[in-house]
VEXFIBA-210034 format. One record per residue (C-alpha): residue number from 1; x, y, z; residue in one letter. Coordinates in steps of 0.02 Angstrom, whole numbers. Layout:
[NUM [X Y Z] "A"]
...
% end
This chain:
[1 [7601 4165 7171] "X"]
[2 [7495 4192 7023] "X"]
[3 [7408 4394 7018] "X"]
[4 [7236 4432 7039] "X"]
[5 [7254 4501 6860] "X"]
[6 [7336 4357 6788] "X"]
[7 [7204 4242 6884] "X"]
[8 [7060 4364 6799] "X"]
[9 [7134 4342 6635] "X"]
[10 [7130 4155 6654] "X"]
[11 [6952 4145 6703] "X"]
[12 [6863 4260 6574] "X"]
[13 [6999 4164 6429] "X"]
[14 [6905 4017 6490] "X"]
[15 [6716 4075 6489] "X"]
[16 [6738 4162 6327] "X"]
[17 [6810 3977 6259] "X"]
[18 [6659 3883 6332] "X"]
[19 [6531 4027 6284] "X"]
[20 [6574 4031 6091] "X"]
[21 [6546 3846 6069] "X"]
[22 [6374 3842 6203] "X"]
[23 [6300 3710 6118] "X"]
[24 [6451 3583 6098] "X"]
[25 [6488 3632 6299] "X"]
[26 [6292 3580 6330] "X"]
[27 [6324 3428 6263] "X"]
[28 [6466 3368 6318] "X"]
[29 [6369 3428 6493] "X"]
[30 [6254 3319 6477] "X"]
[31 [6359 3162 6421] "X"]
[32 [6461 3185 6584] "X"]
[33 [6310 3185 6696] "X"]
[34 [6245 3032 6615] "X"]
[35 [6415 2945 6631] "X"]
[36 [6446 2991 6812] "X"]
[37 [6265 2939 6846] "X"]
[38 [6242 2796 6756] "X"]
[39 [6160 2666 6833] "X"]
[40 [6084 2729 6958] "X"]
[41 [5906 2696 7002] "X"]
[42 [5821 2843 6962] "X"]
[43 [5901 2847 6801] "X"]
[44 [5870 2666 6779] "X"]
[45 [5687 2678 6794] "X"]
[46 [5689 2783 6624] "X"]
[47 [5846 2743 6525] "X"]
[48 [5844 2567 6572] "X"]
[49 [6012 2505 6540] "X"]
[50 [6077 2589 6388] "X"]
[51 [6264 2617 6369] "X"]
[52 [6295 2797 6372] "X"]
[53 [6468 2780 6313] "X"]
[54 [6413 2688 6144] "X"]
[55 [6285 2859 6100] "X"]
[56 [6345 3001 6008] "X"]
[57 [6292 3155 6087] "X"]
[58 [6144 3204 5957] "X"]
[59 [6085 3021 5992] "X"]
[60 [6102 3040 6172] "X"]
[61 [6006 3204 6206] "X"]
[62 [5873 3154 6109] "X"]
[63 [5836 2987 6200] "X"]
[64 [5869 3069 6347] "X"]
[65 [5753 3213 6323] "X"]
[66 [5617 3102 6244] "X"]
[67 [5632 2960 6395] "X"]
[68 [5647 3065 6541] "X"]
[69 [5497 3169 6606] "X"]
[70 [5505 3335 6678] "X"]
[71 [5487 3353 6854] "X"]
[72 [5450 3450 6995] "X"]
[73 [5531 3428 7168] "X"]
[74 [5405 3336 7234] "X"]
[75 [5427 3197 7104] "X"]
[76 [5624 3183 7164] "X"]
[77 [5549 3193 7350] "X"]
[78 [5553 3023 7373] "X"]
[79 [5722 2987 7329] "X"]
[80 [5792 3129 7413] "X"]
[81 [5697 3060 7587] "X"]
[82 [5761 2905 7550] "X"]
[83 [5938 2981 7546] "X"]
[84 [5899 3078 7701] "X"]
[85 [5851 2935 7774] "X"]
[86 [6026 2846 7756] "X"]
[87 [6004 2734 7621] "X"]
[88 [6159 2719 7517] "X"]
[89 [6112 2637 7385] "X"]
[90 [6131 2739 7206] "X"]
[91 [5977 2838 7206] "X"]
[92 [6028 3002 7108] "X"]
[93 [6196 3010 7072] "X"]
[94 [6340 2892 7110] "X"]
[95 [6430 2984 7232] "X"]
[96 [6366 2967 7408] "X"]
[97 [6285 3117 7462] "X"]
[98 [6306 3172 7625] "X"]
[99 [6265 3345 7623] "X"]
[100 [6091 3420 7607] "X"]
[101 [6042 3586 7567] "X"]
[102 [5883 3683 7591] "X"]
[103 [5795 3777 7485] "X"]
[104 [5774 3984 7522] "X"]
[105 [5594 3944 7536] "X"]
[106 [5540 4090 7432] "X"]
[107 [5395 3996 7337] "X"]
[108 [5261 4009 7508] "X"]
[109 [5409 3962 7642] "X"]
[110 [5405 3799 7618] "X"]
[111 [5579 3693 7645] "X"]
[112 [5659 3581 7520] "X"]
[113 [5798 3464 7509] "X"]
[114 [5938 3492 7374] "X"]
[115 [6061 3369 7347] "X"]
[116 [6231 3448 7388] "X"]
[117 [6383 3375 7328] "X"]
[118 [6583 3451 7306] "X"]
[119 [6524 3510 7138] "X"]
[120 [6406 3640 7206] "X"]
[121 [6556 3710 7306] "X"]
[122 [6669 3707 7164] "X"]
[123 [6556 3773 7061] "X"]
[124 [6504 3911 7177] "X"]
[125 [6721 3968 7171] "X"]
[126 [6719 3953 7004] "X"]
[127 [6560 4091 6965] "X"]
[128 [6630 4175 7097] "X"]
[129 [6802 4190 7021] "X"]
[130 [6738 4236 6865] "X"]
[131 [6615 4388 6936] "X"]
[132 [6768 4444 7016] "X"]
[133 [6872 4456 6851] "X"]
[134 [6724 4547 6759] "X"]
[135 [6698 4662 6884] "X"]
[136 [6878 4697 6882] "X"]
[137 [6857 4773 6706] "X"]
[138 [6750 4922 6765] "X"]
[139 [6809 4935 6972] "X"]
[140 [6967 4870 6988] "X"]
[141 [7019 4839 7164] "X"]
[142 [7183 4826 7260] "X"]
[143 [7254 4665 7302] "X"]
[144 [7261 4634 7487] "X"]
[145 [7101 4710 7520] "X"]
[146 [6948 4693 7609] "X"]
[147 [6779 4667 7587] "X"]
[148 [6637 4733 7713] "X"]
[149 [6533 4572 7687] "X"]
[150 [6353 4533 7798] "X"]
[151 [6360 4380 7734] "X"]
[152 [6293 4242 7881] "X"]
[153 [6296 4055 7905] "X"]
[154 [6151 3989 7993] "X"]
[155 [6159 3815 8107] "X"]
[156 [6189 3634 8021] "X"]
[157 [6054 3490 8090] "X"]
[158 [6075 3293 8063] "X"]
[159 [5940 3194 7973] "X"]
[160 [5872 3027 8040] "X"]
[161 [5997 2948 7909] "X"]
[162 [6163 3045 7980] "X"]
[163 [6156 3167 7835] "X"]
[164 [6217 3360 7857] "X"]
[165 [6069 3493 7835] "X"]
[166 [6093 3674 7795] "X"]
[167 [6084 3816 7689] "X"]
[168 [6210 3784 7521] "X"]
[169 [6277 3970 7579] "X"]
[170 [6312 3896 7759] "X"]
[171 [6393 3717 7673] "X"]
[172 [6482 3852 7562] "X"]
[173 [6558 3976 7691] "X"]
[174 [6618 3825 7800] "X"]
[175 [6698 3739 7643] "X"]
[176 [6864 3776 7589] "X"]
[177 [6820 3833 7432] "X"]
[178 [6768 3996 7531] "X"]
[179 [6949 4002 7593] "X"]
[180 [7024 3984 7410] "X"]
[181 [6892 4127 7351] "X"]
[182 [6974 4237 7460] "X"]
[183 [7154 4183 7428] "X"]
[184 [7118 4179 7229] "X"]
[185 [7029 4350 7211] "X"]
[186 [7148 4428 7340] "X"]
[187 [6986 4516 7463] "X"]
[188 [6955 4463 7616] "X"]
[189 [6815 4482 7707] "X"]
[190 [6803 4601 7874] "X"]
[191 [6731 4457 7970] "X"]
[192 [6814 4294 8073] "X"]
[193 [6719 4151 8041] "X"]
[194 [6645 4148 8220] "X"]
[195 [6542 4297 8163] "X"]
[196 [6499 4240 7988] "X"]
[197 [6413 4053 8070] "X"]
[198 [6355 4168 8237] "X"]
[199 [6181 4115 8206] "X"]
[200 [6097 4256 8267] "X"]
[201 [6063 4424 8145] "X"]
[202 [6086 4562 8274] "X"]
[203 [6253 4486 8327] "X"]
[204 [6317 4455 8193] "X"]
[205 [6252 4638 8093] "X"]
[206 [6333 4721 8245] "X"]
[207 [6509 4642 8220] "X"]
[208 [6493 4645 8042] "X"]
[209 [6481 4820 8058] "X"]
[210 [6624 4875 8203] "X"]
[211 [6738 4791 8114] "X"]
[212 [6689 4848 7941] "X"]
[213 [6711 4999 8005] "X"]
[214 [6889 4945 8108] "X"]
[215 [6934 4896 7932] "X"]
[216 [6880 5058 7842] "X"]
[217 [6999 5113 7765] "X"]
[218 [7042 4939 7681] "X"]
[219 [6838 4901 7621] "X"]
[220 [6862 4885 7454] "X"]
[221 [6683 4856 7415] "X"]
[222 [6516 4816 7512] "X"]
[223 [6417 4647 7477] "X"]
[224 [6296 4543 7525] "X"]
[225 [6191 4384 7451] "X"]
[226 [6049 4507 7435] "X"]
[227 [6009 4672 7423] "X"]
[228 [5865 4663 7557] "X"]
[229 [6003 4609 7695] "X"]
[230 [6111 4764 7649] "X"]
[231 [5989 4895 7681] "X"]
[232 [5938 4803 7857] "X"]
[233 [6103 4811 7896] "X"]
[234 [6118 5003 7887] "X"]
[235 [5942 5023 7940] "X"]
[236 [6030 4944 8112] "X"]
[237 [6173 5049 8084] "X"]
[238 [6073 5211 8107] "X"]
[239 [5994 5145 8279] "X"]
[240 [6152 5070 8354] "X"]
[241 [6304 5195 8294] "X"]
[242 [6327 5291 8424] "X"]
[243 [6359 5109 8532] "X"]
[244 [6480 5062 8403] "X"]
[245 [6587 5225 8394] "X"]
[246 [6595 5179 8586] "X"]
[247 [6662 4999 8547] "X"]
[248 [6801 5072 8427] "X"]
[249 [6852 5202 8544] "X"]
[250 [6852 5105 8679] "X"]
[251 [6925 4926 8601] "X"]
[252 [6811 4847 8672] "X"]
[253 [6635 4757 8636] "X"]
[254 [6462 4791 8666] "X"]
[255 [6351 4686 8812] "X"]
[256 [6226 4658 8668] "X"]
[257 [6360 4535 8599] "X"]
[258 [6337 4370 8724] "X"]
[259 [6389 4230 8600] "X"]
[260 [6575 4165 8691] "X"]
[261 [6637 4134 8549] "X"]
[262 [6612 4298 8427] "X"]
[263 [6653 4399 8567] "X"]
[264 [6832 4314 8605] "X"]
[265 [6852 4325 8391] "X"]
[266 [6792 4534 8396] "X"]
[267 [6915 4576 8528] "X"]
[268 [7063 4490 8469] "X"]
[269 [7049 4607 8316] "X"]
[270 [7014 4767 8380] "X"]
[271 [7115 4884 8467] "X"]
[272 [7059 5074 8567] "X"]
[273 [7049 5176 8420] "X"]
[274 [6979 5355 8459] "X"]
[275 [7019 5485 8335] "X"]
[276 [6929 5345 8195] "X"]
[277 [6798 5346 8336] "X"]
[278 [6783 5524 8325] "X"]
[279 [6786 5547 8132] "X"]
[280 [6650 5418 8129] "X"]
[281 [6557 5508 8257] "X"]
[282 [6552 5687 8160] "X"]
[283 [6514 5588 8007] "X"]
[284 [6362 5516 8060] "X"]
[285 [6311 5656 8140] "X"]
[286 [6313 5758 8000] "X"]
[287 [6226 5632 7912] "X"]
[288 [6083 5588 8034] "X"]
[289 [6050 5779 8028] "X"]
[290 [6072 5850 7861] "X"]
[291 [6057 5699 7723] "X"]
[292 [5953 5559 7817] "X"]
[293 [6073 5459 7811] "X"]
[294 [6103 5491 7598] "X"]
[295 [6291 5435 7560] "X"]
[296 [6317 5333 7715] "X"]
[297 [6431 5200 7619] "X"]
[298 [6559 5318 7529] "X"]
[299 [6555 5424 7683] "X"]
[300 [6612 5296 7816] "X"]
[301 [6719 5169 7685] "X"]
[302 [6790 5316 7562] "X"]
[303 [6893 5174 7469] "X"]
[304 [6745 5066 7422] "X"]
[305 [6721 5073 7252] "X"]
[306 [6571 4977 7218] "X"]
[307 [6409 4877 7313] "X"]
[308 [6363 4722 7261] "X"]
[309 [6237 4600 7293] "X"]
[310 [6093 4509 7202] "X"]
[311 [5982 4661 7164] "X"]
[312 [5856 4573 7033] "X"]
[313 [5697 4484 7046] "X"]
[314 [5608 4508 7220] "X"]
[315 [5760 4629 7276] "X"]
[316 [5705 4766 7162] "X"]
[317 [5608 4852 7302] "X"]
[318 [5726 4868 7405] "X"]
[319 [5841 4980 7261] "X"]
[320 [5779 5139 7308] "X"]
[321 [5854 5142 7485] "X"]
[322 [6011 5043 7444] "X"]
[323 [6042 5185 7312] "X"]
[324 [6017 5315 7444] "X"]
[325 [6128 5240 7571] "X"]
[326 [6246 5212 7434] "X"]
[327 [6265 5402 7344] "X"]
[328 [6365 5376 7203] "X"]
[329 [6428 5219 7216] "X"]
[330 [6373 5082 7085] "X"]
[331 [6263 4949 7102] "X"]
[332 [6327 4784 7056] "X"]
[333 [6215 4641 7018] "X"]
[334 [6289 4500 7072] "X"]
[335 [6275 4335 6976] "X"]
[336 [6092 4226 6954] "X"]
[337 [6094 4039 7035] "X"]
[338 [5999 3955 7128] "X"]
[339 [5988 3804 7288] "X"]
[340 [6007 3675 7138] "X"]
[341 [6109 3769 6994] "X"]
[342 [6227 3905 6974] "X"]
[343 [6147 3977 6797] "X"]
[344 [6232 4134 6725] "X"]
[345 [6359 4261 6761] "X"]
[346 [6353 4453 6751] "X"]
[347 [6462 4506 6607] "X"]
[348 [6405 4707 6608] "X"]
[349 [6412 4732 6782] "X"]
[350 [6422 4921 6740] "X"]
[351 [6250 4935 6690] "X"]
[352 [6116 4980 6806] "X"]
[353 [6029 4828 6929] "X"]
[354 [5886 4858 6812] "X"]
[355 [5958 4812 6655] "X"]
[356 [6058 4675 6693] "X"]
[357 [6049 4513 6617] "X"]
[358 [6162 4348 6634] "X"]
[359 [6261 4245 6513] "X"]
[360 [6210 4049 6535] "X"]
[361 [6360 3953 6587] "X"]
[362 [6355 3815 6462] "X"]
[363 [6468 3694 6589] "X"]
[364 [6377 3694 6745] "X"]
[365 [6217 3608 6706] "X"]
[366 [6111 3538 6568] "X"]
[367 [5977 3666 6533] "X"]
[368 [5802 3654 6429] "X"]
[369 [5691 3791 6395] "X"]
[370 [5510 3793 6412] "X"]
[371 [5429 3926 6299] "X"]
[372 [5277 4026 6392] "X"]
[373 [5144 4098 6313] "X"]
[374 [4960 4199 6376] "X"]
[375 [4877 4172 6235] "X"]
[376 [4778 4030 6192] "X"]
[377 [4732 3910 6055] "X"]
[378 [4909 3851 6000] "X"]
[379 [4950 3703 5927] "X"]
[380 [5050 3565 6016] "X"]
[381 [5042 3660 6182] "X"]
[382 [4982 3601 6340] "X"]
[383 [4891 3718 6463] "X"]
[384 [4992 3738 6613] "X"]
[385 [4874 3867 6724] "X"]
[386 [4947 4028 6727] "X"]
[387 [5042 3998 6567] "X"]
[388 [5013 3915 6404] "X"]
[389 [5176 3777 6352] "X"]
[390 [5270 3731 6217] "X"]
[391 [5374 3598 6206] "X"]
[392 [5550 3636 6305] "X"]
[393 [5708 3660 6185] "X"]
[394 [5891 3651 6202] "X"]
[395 [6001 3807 6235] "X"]
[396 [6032 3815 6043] "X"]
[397 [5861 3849 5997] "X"]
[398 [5830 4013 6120] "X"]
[399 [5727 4131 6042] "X"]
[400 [5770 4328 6087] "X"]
[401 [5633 4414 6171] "X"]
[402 [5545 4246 6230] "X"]
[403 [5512 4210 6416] "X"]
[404 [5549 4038 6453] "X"]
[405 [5554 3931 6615] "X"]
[406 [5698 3863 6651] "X"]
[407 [5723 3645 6680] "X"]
[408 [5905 3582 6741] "X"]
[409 [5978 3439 6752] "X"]
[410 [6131 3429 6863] "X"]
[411 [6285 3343 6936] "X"]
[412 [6200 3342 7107] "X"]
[413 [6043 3214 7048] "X"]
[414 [5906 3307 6977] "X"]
[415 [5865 3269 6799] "X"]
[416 [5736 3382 6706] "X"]
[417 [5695 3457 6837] "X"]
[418 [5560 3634 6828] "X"]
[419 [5668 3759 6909] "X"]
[420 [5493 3865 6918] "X"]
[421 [5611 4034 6886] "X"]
[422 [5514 4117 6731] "X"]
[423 [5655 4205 6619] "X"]
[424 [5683 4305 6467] "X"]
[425 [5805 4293 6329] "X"]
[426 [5881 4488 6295] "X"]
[427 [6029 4420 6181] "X"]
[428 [6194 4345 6186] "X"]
[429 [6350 4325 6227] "X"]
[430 [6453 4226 6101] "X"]
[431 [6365 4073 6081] "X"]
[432 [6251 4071 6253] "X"]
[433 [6101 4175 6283] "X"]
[434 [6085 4290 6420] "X"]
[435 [5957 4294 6510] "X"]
[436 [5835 4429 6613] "X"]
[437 [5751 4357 6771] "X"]
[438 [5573 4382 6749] "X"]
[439 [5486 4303 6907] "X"]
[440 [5457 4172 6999] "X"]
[441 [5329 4056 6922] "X"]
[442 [5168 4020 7019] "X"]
[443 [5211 4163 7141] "X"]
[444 [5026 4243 7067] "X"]
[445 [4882 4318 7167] "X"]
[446 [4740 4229 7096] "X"]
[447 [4552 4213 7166] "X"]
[448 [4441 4152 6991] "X"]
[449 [4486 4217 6809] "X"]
[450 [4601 4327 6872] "X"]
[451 [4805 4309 6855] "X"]
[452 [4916 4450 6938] "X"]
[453 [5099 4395 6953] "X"]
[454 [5255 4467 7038] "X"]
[455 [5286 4578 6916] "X"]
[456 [5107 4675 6900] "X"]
[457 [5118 4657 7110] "X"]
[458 [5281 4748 7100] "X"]
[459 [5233 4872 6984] "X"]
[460 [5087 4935 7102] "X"]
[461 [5154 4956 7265] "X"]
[462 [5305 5062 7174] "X"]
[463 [5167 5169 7111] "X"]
[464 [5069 5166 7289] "X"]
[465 [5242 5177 7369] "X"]
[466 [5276 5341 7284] "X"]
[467 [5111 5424 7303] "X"]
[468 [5157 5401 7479] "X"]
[469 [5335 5470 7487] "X"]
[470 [5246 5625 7395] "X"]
[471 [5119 5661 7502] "X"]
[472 [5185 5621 7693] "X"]
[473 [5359 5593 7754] "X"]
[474 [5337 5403 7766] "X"]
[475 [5390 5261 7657] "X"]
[476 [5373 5071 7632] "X"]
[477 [5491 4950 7723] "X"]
[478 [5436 4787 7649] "X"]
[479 [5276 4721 7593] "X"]
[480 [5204 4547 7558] "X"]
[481 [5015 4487 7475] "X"]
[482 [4874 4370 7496] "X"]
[483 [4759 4325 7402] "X"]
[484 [4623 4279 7540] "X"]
[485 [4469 4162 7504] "X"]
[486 [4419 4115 7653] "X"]
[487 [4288 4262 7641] "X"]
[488 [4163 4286 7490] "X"]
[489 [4197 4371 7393] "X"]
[490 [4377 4336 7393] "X"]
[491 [4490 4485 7397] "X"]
[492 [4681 4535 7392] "X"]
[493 [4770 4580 7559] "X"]
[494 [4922 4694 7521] "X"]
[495 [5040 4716 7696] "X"]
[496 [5146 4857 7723] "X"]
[497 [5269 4904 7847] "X"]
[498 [5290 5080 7856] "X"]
[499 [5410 5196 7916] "X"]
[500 [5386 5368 7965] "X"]
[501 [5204 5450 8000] "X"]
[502 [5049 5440 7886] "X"]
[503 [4884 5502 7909] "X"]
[504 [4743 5391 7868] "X"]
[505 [4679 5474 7718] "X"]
[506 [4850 5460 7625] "X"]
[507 [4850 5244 7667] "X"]
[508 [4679 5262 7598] "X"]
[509 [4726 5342 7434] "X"]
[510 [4868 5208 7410] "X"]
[511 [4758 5072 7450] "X"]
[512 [4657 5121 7318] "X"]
[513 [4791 5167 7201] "X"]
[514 [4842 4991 7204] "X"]
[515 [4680 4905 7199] "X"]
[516 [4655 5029 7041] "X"]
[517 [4837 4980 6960] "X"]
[518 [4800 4803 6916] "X"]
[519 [4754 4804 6734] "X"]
[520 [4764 4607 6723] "X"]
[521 [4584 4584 6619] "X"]
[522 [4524 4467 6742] "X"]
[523 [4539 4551 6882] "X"]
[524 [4454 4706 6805] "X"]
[525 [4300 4630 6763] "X"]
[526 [4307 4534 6926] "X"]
[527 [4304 4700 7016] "X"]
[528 [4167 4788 6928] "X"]
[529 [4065 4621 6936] "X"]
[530 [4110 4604 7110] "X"]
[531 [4150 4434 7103] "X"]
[532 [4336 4504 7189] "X"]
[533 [4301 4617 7332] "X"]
[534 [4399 4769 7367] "X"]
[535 [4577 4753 7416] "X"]
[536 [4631 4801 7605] "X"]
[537 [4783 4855 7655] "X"]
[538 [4844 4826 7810] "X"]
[539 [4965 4910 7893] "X"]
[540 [5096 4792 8003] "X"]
[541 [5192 4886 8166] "X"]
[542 [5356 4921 8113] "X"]
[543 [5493 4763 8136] "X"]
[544 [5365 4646 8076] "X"]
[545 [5451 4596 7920] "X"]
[546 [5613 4560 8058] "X"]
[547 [5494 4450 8145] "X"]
[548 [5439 4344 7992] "X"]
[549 [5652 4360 7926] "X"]
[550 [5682 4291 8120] "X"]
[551 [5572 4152 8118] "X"]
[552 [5611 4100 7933] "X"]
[553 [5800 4111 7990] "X"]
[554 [5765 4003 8131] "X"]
[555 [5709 3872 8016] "X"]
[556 [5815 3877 7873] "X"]
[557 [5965 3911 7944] "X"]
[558 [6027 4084 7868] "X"]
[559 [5977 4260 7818] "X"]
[560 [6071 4237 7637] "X"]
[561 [5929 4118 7597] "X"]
[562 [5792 4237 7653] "X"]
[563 [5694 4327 7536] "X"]
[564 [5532 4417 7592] "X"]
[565 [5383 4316 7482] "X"]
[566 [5296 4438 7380] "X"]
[567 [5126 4323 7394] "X"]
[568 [5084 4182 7536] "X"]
[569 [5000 4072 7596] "X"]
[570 [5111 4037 7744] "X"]
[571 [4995 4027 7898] "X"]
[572 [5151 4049 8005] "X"]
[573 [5197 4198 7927] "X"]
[574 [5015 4243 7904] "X"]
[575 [5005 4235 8071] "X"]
[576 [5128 4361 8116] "X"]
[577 [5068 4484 8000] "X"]
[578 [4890 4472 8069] "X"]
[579 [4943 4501 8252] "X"]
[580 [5063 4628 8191] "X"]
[581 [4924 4743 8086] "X"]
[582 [4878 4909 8165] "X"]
[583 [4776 4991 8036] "X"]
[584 [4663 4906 7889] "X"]
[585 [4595 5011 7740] "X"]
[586 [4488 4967 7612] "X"]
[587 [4486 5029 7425] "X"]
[588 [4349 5127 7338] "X"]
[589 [4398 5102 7188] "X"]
[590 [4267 5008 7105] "X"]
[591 [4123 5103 7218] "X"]
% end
C-alpha cells in the first residue's frame, strides 16, 4: 500500500507539472470541455456546429471567447429547470445529470441550482489530496490518525424530474470519494457517518465533540468547512461539558441525543472511560476559571498539531475567537472553491489566515478574468454599477496587484459563467497566479451615490468591535447589515449579537464609531447632506444568529454551506433579526 508520503510526493510532482505550463493546461482545459460537450444545445445556440476537433487551441479559445456571452446564473436558469425537471435531452453537458447541488446562499440567501456531476467529486479528492500533501511540509501528521472534524451533511430532496438535491458537501461526504480521502491521506475522521448526515446541528456538535474527545489522544488536527462553524462548536462546548465528561465516564449517551440512528452509531464506539473523564473535567475547569476558555484545543487534543478550515473572506471575523480557543496552534487556511468550481490551492499554508493567497489550478476549469476598476472615463470599458469593466482575459494575461472577477467555465455545464467572487492577483506560483479573495461582488450597502462593500463593512465593526472589548467585558458574536429604504431618508442598519454585558452608552459610542468609519466619498457627503440618515444599531438577543444558521440549514440542507451574509435583504432572515432586537441606538455622528 502506497505511503502517505509517497502519495504527497505524487500529488505536489503533479501540480508543480501542471502549474509551470498554466497556460498550455488552460487550454487543453478548455478543448476537453468543448469536446465532451459538444453538441449540446446550449452550446449549439452559440457555436453552432463547428468541429472542435478540426480547431487548434489558439483558434478555439478565441471563437469561443468571442461567440459565447458571459453569464450570470439566471441566464443558465432555464436550462438547469429544465434538467430539474427531467428532461434528458443534452442541455449542458453530455452526461446525464442527476445530481443537483445548491448554492451556500451567501449572496442575500437565495438558493441556486449547480449542476453536479462525478467530476465535482473527483475533483473535490483531488484538492483535497493535494492540501493534505502541502500541509504535510510544515505539520506533518502520523499515519493512522484522526481528525476531530464538525463537518455535517444536511438532507437530500427529489425534484419534480427525479433528480437528487443537496448541498455539493452533503453529495460529497456520501460519495466514495470521501471514503478514498480518508484511505489516501491516512486521517480519519472522529465521526460515523450517521453523525456526519444527522441533520440536526446540536446533535450532531454534541457527538462530534464526545467522541473527539473519546478519540483525543489520536486528533491529529481540528477542521471544519468554515471557520464560523468551529468556534460554534466550542462556544457549545463551554455550555454542555460538564454533560459530556458524564457521557465518557459513564459510556453512555446523553437524552439530548434522540436521532435512533446516531445514538446506536455513538454507543457502539464508546466505552466507560473515567480517569479521561476526570482529566477532562480538571481541564476545563481550570480553563472556565482562569483563561476563559484561552487554549481549549491544545489543552483537551495535546497531539493536534494544527486547525484548519476556510478562514478568508466573510470568516475573517470570526479569527479572533478561533485564535483564542486555539493558543498556539496554527491556523490553516484551507483551500478557495466554490458550489460550481474548485479554484486554487493553499501552497503556504504556514502563513497567517490573513496573508494567504491560492495558486489557480490550471486543470479544473476554464477561467477568464474580468479586470475592475473605480475610476471612471476608460476606454473600451463598460460600466457595470459598483465597478467599472474591462474586457475579461485569459489566465496568461493576469496582471499582479489587479482585482479581477472571476468567470468559469466547467465540466459540469456552465460556460462563461460570472462567478461574482471579486479577487486579487498577489503573484505566482510557477506559471499560475495566485490569488487573494477580495469579496463577494454586489454584497455592497448602497442607498444613492454611495458604495460601501464587504470589505469597508468589515473594517468598521473590527474597529467598533474593539472599542467595545476595551471598554466593557462584552464582545461581538456575529453581525449582519441592511441597507434600509423603506424610510426617507434611507439609512444603514448594522445587527449585533453580543455577548457579555454592555451599558448603553458604550453601544452608543460604537454605533457611532461605525457610522463615523465609512470613508467611502459617497457616503460622506450623503451624511453631512443628510440625504443618508444616521445608522442604528440594533442589538439582537443572544442565539439569534443560531436562529437565522437554523432556518438557513433547514433549507439548504447543511451548516458547511452556511455563511452568515454580511448585507441582506432576506425578509426571512430580516425577520428574525427584527423580532430578535432588544436595544436600537442611533449615531451622532454627523449631528
Amino acid at each position: 500500500m502506497e505511503t502517505a508520503e509517497a502519495g504527497h510526493a505524487d500529488v505536489i510532482g503533479w501540480f508543480e507539472h501542471v502549474s509551470e505550463k498554466a497556460c498550455r493546461a488552460q487550454s487543453q482545459t478548455l478543448r476537453r470541455i468543448l469536446e465532451l460537450n459538444s453538441g449540446v444545445e446550449y452550446l449549439r445556440k452559440w457555436l453552432g456546429t463547428v468541429d472542435v476537433e478540426e480547431m487548434d487551441d489558439d483558434t478555439l479559445e478565441t471563437l469561443f471567447t468571442s461567440l459565447v456571452p458571459i453569464v450570470s446564473h439566471a441566464d443558465l436558469d432555464p436550462y438547469i429547470q429544465r434538467i430539474a425537471d427531467g428532461e434528458t435531452s443534452p442541455l449542458l453537458t453530455q452526461e446525464p445529470i442527476t445530481v443537483l447541488s445548491l448554492s451556500s446562499g451567501t449572496t442575500e440567501g437565495r438558493q441556486k441550482y449547480v449542476p453536479f456531476t462525478c467530476h465535482s467529486s473527483q475533483t473535490t479528492l483531488q484538492i483535497f489530496r493535494l492540501s493534505a500533501a502541502y500541509r504535510a511540509r510544515f505539520y506533518p501528521i502520523k499515519e493512522g490518525g484522526r481528525i476531530l472534524e464538525f463537518i455535517y451533511a444536511g438532507k437530500e430532496f427529489k425534484t419534480p424530474g427525479g433528480l437528487t438535491v443537496g448541498t455539493a458537501t452533503t453529495h460529497y461526504y456520501s460519495s466514495k470519494e470521501f471514503k478514498t480521502k480518508q484511505e489516501t491521506t491516512k486521517s480519519f475522521t472522529c465521526s460515523p457517518q450517521e453523525v456526519i448526515s444527522g441533520g440536526d446541528f446540536g446533535q450532531c456538535t454534541y457527538c462530534h465533540l464526545l467522541l473527539g474527545l473519546h478519540f483525543s489522544r489520536q486528533v491529529e488536527f481540528v477542521a471544519s468547512a468554515f471557520s464560523y462553524t468551529i468556534v460554534q462548536a466550542f462556544s457549545l462546548f463551554e455550555e454542555l461539558w460538564r454533560d459530556i465528561c458524564a457521557d465518557i465516564k459513564e459510556g453512555n449517551l446523553s437524552s439530548r441525543i434522540t436521532l435512533p440512528k446516531m445514538r446506536k452509531a455513538v454507543l457502539a464506539l464508546i466505552r466507560p472511560n473515567p480517569s479521561l473523564a476526570t482529566r477532562i473535567e480538571e481541564i476545563c475547569i481550570e480553563l472556565e476559571s482562569n483563561v476563559g476558555w484561552f487554549g481549549l484545543i491544545p489543552k483537551l487534543w495535546p497531539n493536534a498539531k494544527y486547525v484548519s478550515s476556510i478562514m478568508t473572506g466573510s470568516m475573517l471575523p470570526y479569527l479572533t475567537k478561533l485564535r483564542h480557543y486555539a493558543g498556539g496552534l496554527p491556523l490553516v487556511s484551507a483551500d478557495y472553491g466554490s458550489t460550481e468550481s474548485w479554484i486554487g490551492v493553499n501552497v503556504d499554508p504556514q502563513l497567517p489566515p490573513e496573508d494567504v493567497s491560492f495558486a489557480v489550478i490550471p486543470t479544473f476549469s476554464y477561467f477568464e478574468f474580468i479586470p475592475l476598476y473605480r475610476q471612471q472615463n476608460q476606454q473600451d470599458m463598460c460600466c457595470e454599477g459598483d465597478f467599472v469593466e474591462e474586457k475579461p482575459v485569459p489566465l496568461s494575461q493576469v496582471k499582479l496587484g489587479q482585482e479581477y472577477e472571476l468567470v468559469l467555465t466547467t465540466f459540469t455545464g456552465l460556460y462563461r459563467y460570472r462567478l461574482g467572487d471579486v479577487v486579487e492577483v498577489t503573484g505566482f506560483h510557477n506559471g499560475t497566479p495566485k490569488l487573494s479573495f477580495i469579496y463577494r461582488r454586489k454584497l455592497i450597502l448602497t442607498i444613492n451615490i454611495d458604495k460601501n462593500t464587504e470589505k469597508d463593512l468589515q473594517r468598521v465593526v473590527d474597529k467598533a468591535s474593539q472599542l467595545l472589548s476595551r471598554t466593557t467585558q462584552a464582545e461581538v458574536v456575529d453581525f449582519t447589515s441592511h441597507a434600509d429604504v423603506t424610510v426617507r431618508p434611507g439609512r444603514y442598519i448594522i445587527y449585533w449579537e453580543i455577548r457579555g454585558e454592555a451599558e448603553d452608552k458604550a453601544l452608543e459610542d460604537c454605533c457611532r464609531e461605525m457610522d463615523a468609519g465609512f470613508v467611502d466619498h459617497g457616503y460622506v457627503v450623503s451624511r453631512r447632506m443628510k440625504s443618508i440618515g444616521p445608522l442604528e444599531l440594533r442589538v439582537v438577543e443572544r442565539g439569534t444568529f443560531g436562529k437565522v444558521a437554523e432556518r438557513c440549514v433547514g433549507k439548504c440542507g447543511g451548516l458547511n454551506q452556511f455563511k452568515t451574509p454580511r448585507c441582506t435583504t432576506n425578509s426571512v432572515m430580516l425577520d428574525i433579526l427584527d423580532a430578535s432586537t432588544v436595544k436600537r441606538f442611533h449615531s451622532s455622528a454627523y449631528d
